[in-house]
Biopython code that builds the backbone (N, CA, C, O; Angstrom):
import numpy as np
from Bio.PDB.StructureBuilder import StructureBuilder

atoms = [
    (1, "UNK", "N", (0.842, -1.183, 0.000)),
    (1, "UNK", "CA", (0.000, 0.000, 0.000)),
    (1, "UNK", "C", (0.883, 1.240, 0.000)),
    (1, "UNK", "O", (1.990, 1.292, 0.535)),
    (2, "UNK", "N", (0.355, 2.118, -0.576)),
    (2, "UNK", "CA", (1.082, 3.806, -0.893)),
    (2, "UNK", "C", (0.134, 4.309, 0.598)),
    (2, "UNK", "O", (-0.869, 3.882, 1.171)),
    (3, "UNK", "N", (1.126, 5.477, 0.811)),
    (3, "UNK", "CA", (0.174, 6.526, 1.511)),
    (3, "UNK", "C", (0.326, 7.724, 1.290)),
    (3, "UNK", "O", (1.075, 7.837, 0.320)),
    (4, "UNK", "N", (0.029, 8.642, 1.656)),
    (4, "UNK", "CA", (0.031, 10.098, 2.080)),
    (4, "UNK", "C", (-0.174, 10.715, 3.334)),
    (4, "UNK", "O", (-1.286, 10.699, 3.862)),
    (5, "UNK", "N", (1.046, 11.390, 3.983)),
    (5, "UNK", "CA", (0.726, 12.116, 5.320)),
    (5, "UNK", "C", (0.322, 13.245, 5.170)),
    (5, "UNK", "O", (0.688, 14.083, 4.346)),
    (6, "UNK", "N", (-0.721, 13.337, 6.238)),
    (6, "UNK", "CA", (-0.848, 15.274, 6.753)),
    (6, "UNK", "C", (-0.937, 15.577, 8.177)),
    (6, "UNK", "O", (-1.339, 14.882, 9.110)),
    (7, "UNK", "N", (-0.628, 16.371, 8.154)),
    (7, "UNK", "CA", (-0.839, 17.469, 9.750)),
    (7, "UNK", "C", (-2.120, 17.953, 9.612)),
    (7, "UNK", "O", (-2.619, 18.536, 8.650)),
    (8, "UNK", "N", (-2.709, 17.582, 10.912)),
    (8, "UNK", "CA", (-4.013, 17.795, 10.960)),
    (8, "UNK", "C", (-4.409, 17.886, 12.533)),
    (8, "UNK", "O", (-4.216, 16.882, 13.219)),
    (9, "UNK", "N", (-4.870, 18.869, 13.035)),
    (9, "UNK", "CA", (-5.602, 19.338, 14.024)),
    (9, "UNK", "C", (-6.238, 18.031, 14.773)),
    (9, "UNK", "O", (-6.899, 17.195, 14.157)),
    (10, "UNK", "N", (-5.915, 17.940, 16.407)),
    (10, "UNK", "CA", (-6.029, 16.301, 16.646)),
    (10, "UNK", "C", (-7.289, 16.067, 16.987)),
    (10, "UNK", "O", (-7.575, 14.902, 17.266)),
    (11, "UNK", "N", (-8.193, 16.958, 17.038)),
    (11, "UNK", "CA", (-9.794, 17.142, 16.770)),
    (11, "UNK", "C", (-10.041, 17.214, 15.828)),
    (11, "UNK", "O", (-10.813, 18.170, 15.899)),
    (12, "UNK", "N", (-10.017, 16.938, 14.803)),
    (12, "UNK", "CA", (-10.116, 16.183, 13.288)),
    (12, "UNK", "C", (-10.424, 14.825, 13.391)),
    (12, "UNK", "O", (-11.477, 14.401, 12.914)),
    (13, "UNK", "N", (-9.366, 13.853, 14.146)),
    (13, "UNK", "CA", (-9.261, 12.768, 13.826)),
    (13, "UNK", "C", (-10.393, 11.472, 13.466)),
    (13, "UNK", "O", (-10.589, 10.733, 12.501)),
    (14, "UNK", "N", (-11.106, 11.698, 15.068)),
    (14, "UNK", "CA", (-12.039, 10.798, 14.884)),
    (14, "UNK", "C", (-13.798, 11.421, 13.356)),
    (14, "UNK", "O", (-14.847, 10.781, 13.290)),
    (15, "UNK", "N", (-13.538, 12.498, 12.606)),
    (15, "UNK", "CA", (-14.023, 12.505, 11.966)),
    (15, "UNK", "C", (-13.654, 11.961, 10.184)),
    (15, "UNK", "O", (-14.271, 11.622, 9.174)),
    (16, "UNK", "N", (-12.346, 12.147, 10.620)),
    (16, "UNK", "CA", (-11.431, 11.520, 9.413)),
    (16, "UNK", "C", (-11.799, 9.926, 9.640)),
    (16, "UNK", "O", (-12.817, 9.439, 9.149)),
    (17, "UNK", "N", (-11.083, 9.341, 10.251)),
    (17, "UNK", "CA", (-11.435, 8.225, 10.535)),
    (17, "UNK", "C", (-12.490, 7.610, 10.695)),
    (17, "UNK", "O", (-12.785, 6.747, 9.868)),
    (18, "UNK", "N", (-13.264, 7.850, 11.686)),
    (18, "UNK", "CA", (-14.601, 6.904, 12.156)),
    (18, "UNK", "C", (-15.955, 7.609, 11.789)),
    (18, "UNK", "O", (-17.077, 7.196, 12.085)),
    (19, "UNK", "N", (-15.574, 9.007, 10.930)),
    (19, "UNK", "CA", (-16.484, 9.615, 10.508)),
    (19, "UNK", "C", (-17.546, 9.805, 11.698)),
    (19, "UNK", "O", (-18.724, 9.448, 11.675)),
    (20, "UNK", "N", (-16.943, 10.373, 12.621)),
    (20, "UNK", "CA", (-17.446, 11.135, 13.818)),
    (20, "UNK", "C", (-16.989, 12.441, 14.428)),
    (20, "UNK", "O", (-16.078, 12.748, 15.197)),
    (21, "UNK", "N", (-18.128, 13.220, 13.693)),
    (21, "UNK", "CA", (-18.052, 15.026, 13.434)),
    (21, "UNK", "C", (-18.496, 15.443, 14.889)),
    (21, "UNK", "O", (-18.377, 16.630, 15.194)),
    (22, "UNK", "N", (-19.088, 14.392, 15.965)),
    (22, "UNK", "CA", (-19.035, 15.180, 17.158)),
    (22, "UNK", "C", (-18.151, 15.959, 17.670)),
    (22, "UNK", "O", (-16.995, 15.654, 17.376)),
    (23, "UNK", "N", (-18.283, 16.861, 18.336)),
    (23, "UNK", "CA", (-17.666, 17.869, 19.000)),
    (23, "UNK", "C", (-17.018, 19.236, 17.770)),
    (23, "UNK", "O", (-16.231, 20.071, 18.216)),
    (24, "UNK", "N", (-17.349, 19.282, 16.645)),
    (24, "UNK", "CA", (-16.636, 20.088, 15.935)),
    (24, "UNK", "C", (-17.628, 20.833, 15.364)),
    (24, "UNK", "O", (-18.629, 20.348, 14.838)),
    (25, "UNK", "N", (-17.314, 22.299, 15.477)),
    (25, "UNK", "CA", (-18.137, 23.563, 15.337)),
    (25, "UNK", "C", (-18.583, 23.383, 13.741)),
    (25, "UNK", "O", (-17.903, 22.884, 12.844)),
    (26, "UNK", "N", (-19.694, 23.840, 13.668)),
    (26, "UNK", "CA", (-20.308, 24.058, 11.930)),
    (26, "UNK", "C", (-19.306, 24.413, 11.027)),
    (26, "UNK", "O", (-19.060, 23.906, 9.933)),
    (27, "UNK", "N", (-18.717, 25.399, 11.638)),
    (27, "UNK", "CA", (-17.556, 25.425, 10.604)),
    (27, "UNK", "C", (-16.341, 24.617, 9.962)),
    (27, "UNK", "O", (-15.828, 24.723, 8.847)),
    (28, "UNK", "N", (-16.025, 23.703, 11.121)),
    (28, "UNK", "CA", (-14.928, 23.111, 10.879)),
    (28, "UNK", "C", (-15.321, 22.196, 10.335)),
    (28, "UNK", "O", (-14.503, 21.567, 9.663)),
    (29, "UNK", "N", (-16.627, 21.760, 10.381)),
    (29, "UNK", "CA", (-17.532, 20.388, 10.028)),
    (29, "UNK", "C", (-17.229, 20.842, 8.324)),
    (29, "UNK", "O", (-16.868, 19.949, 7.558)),
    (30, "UNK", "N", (-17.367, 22.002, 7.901)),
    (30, "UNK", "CA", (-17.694, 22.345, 6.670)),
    (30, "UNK", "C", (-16.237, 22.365, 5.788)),
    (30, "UNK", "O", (-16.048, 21.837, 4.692)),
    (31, "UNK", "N", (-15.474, 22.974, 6.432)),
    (31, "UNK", "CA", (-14.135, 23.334, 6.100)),
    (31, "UNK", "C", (-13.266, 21.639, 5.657)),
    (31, "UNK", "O", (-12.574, 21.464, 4.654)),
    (32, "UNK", "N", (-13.598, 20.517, 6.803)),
    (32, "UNK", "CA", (-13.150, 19.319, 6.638)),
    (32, "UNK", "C", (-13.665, 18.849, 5.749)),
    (32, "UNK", "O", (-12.871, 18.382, 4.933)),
    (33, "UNK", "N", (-15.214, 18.693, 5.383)),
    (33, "UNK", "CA", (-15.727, 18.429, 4.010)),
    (33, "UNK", "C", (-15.096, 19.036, 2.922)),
    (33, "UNK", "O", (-14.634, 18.268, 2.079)),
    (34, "UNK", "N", (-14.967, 20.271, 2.740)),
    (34, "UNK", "CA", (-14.556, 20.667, 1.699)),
    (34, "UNK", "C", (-12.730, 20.362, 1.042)),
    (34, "UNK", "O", (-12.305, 20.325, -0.113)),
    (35, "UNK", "N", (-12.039, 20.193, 2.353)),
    (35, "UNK", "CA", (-10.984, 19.538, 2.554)),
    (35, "UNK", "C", (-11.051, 17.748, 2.084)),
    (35, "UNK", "O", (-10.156, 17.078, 1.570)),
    (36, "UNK", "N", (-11.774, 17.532, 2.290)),
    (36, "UNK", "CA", (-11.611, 16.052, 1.639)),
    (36, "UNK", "C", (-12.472, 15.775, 0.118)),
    (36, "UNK", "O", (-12.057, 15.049, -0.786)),
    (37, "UNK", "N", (-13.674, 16.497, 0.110)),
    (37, "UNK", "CA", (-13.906, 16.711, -1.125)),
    (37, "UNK", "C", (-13.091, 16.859, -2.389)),
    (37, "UNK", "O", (-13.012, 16.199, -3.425)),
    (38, "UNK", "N", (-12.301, 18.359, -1.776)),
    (38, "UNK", "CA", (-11.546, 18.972, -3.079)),
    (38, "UNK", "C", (-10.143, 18.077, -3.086)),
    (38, "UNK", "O", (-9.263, 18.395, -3.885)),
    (39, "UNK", "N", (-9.971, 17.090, -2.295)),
    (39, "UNK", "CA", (-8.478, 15.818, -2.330)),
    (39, "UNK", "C", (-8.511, 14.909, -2.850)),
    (39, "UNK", "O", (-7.614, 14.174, -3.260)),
    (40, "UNK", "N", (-10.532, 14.800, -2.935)),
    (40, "UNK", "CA", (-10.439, 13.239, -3.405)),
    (40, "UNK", "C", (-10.167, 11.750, -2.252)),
    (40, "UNK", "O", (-9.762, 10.639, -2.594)),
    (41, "UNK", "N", (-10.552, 12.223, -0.826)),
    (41, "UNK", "CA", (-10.176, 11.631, -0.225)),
    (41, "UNK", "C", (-11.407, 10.972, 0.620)),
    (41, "UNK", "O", (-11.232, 10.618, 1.786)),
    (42, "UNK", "N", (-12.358, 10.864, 0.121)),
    (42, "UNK", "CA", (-13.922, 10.349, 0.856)),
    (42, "UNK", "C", (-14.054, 9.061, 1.021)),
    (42, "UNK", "O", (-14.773, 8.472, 1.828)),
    (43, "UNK", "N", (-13.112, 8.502, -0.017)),
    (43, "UNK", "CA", (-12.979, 6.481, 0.360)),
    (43, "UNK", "C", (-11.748, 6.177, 0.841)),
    (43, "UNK", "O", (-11.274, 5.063, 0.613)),
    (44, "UNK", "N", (-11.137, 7.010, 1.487)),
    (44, "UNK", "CA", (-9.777, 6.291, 1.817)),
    (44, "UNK", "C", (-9.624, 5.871, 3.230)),
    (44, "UNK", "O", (-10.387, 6.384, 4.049)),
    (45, "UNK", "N", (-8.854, 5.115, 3.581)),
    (45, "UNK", "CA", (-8.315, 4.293, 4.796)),
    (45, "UNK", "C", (-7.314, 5.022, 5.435)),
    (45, "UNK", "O", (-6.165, 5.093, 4.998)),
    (46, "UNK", "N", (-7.743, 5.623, 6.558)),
    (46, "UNK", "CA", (-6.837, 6.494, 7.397)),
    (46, "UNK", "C", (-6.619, 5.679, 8.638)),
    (46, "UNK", "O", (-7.371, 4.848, 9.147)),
    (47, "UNK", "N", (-5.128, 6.196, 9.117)),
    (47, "UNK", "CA", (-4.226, 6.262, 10.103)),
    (47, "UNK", "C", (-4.117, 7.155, 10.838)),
    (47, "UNK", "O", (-4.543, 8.233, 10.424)),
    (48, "UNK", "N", (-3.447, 7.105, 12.375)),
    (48, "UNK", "CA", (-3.133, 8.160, 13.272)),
    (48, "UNK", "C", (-1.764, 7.506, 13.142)),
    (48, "UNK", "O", (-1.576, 6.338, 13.482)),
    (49, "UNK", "N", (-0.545, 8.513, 12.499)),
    (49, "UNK", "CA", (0.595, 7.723, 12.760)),
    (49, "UNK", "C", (1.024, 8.739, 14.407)),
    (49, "UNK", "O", (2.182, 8.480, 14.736)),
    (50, "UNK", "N", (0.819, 9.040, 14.698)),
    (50, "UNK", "CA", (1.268, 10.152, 15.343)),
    (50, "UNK", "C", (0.702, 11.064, 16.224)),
    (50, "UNK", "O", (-0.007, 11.829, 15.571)),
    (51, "UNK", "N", (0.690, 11.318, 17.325)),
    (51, "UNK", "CA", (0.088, 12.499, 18.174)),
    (51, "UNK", "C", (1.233, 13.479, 18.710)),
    (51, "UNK", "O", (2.256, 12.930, 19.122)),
    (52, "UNK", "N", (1.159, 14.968, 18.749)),
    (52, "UNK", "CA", (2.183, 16.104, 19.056)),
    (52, "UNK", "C", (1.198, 16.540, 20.109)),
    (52, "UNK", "O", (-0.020, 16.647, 20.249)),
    (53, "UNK", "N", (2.470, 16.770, 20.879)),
    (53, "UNK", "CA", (1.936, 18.342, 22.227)),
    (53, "UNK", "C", (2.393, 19.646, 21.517)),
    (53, "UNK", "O", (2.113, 20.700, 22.088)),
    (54, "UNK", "N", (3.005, 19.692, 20.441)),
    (54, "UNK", "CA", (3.353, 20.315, 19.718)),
    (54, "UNK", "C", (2.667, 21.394, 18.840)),
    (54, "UNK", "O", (1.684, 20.965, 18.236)),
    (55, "UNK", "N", (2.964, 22.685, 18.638)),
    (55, "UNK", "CA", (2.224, 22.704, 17.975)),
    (55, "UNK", "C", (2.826, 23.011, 16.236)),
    (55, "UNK", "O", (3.911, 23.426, 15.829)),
    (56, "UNK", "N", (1.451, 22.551, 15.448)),
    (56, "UNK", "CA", (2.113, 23.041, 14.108)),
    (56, "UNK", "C", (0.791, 23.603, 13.413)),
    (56, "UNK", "O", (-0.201, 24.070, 13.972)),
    (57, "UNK", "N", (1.005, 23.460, 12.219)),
    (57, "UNK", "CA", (-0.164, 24.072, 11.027)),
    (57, "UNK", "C", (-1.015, 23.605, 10.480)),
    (57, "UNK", "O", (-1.082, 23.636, 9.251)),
    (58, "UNK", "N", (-1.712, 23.163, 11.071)),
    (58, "UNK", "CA", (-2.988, 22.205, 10.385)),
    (58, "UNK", "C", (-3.430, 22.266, 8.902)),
    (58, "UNK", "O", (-4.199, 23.158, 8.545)),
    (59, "UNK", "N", (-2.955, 21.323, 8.012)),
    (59, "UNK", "CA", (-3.060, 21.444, 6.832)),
    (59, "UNK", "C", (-4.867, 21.576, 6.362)),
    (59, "UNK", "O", (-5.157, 21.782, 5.183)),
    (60, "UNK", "N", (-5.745, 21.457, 7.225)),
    (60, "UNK", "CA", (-7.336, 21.993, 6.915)),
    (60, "UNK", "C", (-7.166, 23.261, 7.078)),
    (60, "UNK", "O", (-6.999, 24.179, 6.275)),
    (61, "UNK", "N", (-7.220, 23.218, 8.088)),
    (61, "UNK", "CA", (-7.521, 24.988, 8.787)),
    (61, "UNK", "C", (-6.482, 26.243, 8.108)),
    (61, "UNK", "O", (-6.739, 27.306, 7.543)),
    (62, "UNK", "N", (-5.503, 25.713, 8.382)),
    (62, "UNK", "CA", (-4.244, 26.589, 7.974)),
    (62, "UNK", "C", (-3.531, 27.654, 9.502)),
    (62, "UNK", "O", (-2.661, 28.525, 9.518)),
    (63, "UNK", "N", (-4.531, 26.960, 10.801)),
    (63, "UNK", "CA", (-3.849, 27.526, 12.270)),
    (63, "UNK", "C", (-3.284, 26.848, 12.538)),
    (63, "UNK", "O", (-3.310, 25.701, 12.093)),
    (64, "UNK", "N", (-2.453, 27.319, 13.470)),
    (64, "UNK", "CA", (-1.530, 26.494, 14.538)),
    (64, "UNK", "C", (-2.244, 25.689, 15.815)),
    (64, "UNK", "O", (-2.848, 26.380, 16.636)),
    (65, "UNK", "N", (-2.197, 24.493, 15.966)),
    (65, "UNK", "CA", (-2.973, 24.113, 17.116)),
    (65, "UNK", "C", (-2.270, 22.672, 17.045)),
    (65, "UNK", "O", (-1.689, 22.360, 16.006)),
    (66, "UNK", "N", (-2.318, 21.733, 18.207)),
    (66, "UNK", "CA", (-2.175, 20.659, 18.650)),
    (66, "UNK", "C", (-2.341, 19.649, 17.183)),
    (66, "UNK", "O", (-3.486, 19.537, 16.746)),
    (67, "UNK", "N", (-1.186, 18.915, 16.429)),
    (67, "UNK", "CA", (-1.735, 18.113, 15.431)),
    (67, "UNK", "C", (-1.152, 16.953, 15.410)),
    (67, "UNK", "O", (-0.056, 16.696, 15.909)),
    (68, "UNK", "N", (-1.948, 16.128, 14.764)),
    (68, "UNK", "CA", (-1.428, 14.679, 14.535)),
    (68, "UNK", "C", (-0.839, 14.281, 13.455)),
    (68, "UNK", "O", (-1.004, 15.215, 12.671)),
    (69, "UNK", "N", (-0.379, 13.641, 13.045)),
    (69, "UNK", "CA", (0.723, 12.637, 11.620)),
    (69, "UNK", "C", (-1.003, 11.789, 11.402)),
    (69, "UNK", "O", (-1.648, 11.112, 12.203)),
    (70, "UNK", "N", (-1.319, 12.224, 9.919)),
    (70, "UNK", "CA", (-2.237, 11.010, 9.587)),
    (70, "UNK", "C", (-1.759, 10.649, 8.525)),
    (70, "UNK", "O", (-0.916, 11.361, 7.979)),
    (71, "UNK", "N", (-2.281, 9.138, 7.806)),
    (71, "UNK", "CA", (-2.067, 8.805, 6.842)),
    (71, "UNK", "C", (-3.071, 8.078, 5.957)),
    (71, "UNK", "O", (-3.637, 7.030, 6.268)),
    (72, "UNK", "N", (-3.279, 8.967, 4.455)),
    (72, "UNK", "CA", (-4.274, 8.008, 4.068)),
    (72, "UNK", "C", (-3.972, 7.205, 3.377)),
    (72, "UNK", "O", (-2.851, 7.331, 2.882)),
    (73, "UNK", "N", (-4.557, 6.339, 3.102)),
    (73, "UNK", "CA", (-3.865, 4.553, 2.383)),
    (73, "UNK", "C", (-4.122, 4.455, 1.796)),
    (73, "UNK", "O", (-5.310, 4.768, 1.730)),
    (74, "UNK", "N", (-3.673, 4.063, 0.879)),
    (74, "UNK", "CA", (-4.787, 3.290, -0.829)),
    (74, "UNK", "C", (-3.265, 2.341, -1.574)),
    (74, "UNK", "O", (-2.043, 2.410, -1.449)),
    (75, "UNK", "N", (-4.234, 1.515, -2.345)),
    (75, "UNK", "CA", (-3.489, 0.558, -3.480)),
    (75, "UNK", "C", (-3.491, 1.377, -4.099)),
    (75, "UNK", "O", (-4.251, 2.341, -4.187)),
    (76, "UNK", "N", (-1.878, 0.842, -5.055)),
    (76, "UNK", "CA", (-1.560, 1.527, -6.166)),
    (76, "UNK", "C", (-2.349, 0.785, -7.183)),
    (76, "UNK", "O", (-2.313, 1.130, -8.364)),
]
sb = StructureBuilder()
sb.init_structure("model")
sb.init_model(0)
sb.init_chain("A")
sb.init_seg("    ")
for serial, (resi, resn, name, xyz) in enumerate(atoms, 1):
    if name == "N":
        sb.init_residue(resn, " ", resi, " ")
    sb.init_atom(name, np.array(xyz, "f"), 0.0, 1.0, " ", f" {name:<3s}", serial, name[0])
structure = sb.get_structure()
């Protein structure tokens, strides 16, 4: 399997993954859709490689806040 990593806000995760948008404001709900929409990424098999106390740049949002190493999976 190929993947692809991103930095992503660690309140993201369980909506990436388990497709559970609890706890995340209308906006971000919208912003992550449109984020996986415009990637092409709505059937893929995600990972948490990673959790930071750190902070960096959340490749959705584009703020700085607490993020994780994800990875999405697919066959070549």
């Amino acid at each position: 399997m190929d993947f692809y990593e991103y930095t992503i806000s660690e309140h993201f995760a369980p909506a990436i993954i388990n497709d559970d948008y609890t706890g995340l404001e209308d906006e971000e709900h919208a912003l992550l859709d449109a984020w996986l929409d415009d990637n092409g990424m709505r059937a893929s098999h995600w990972t948490v490689e990673s959790e930071s106390s750190d902070l960096a740049r959340c490749e959705i949002t584009g703020l700085l806040s607490d993020c994780a190493t994800v990875r999405q999976c697919f066959r070549r």
